[in-house]
SETORLO-347357 format. One record per residue (C-alpha): residue in one letter; x, z, y. Coordinates in pm, whole numbers, m for minus. Last residue first. Example, Ala and Ser with C-alpha at 12.3 -4.5 7.8 and 13.67 -1.06 7.14 Angstrom:
<pafis>
   type       xx       zz       yy
      s     1367      714     m106
      a     1230      780     m450
</pafis>
This chain:
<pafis>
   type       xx       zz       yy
      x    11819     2026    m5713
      x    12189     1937    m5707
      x    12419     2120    m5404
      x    12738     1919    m5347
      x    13068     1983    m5222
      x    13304     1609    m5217
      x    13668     1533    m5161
      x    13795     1245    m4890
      x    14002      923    m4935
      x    13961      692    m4660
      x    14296      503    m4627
      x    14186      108    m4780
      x    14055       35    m4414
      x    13991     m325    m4267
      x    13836     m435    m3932
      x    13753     m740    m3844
      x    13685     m690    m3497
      x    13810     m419    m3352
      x    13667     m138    m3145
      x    13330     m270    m3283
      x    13274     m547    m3508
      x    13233     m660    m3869
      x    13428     m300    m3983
      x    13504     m308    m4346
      x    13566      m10    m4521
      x    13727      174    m4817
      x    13543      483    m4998
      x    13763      672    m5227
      x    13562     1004    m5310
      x    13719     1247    m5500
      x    13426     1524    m5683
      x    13304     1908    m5684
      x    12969     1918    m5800
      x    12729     2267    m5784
      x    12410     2311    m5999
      x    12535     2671    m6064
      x    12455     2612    m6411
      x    12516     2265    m6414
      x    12861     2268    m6316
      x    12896     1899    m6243
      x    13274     1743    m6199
      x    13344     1435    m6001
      x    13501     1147    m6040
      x    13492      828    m5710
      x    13513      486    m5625
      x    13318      336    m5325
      x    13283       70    m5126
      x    13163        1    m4764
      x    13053     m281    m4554
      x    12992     m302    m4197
      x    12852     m230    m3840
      x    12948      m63    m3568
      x    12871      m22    m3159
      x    13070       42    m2853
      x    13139      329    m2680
      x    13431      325    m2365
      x    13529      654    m2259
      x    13748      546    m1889
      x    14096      595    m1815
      x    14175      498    m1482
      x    14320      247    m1308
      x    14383       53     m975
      x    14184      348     m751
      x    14264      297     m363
      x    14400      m58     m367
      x    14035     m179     m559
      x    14030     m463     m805
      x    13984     m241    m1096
      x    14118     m165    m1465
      x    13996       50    m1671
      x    14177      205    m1916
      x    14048      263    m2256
      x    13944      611    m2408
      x    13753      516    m2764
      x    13340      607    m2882
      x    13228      477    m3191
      x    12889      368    m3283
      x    12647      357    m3549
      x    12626      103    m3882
      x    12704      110    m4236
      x    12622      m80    m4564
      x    12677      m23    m4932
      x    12853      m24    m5292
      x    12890      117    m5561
      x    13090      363    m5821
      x    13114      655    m6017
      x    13286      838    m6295
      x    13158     1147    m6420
      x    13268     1510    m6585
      x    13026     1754    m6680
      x    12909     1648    m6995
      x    13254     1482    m7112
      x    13473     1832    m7040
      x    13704     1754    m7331
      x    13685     1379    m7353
      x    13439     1081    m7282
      x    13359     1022    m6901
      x    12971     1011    m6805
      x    12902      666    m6622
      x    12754      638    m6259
      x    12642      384    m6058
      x    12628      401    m5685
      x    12386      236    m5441
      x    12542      287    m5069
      x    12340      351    m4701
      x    12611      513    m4452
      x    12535      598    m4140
      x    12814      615    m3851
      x    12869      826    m3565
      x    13140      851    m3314
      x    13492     1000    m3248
      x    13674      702    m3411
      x    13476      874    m3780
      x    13189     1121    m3806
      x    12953     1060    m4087
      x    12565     1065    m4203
      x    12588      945    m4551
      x    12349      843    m4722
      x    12357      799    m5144
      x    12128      601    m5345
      x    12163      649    m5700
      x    12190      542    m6105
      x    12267      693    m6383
      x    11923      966    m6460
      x    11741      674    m6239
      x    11603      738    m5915
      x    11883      930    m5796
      x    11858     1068    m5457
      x    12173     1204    m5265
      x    12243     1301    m4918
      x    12537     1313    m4752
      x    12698     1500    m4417
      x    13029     1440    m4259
      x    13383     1308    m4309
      x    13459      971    m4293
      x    13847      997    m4251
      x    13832     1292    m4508
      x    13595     1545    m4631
      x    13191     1558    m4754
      x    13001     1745    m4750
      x    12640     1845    m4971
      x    12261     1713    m5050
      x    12153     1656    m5394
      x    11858     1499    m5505
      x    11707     1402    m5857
      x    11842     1691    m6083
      x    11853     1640    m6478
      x    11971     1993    m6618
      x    11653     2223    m6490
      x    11582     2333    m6145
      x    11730     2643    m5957
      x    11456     2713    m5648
      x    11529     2630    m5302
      x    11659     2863    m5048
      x    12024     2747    m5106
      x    11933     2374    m5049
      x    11750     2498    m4681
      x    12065     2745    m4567
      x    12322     2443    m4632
      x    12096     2189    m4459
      x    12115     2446    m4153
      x    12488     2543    m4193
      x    12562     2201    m4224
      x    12394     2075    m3906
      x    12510     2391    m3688
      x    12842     2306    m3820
      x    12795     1936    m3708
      x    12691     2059    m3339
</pafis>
C-alpha cells in the first residue's frame, strides 16, 4: 500500500512543470524509524510547514512541524541549508500482546492490540538543493515524545532518517 502511495505522488510531482529558483511546495520520502511520506509548503522564502504522513510501531502517525531554515556559508552556500522546528503528532500504533483469559480451555493467546498516539516532535536537519533538477537530498534528526499510547511517556532521541524531495 505505501509503494502504491509513493509511486502515485511520485508520478503527479514528475508530471508537473519545472518552476523557477524559489519553489513553494515540495513533496518527497523520507527514511528511518519514521519513515514515510512528507509534504512541504513554505510560505515564506525561510520559513515552512512540513507533514509528514509516517509509519512507525506498525501504525500510522501524522506529523504537523514549522521549520526554519538558514542557508550555510562556504563552498556550496546556495545549495546547502540548515534547518530546524518543531511540531505535533498523532495516529495509532498497532503491538501483539497476550491476552489473558479466565477460561481452562484457552488461558492465552496473542492478540493485535491498537491503541492511539499523540505527541511532540523536533527536528534538526542539512540538506542540499540542486536547483536545476529541483531535487534535495538532506539528514533529518527528528526526536519524539510519545504523551500516550503503547507507553506512556515515551521518549526517543534514535530517529535519524535521510530525505528525497521533489521542489515545485
Amino acid at each position: 500500500m505505501v509503494k502504491k502511495w509513493i509511486i502515485l505522488v511520485l508520478a503527479f510531482v514528475l508530471a508537473s512543470p519545472v518552476m523557477a529558483q524559489y519553489m513553494k511546495n515540495a513533496v518527497g520520502v523520507r527514511g528511518g524509524i519514521s519513515r514515510g511520506i512528507s509534504f512541504q509548503h513554505f510560505f515564506e522564502e525561510n520559513k515552512d510547514l512540513k507533514l509528514l504522513m509516517s509509519f512507525r510501531d506498525n501504525g500510522m502517525q501524522l506529523t504537523v512541524m514549522m521549520s526554519h531554515y538558514e542557508s550555510v556559508a562556504g563552498r556550496f552556500r546556495d545549495n546547502f541549508y540548515f534547518y530546524y522546528g518543531m511540531g505535533l503528532h498523532g495516529g495509532f500504533t498497532r503491538n501483539v500482546k497476550m491476552l489473558w483469559y479466565f477460561s481452562s480451555q484457552n488461558q492465552g493467546e496473542p492478540r493485535p492490540v491498537t491503541r492511539a498516539v499523540v505527541g511532540a516532535d523536533g527536528l534538526l536537519g542539512a540538506e542540499y538543493r540542486i536547483f536545476t533538477v529541483p531535487l534535495s537530498f538532506g539528514i533529518e534528526y527528528k526526536p519524539f515524545f510519545d504523551l500516550f499510547g503503547h507507553r506512556i511517556f515515551r521518549l526517543s532521541f534514535a530517529d535519524l532518517g535521510f530525505t528525497f524531495r521533489y521542489h515545485f
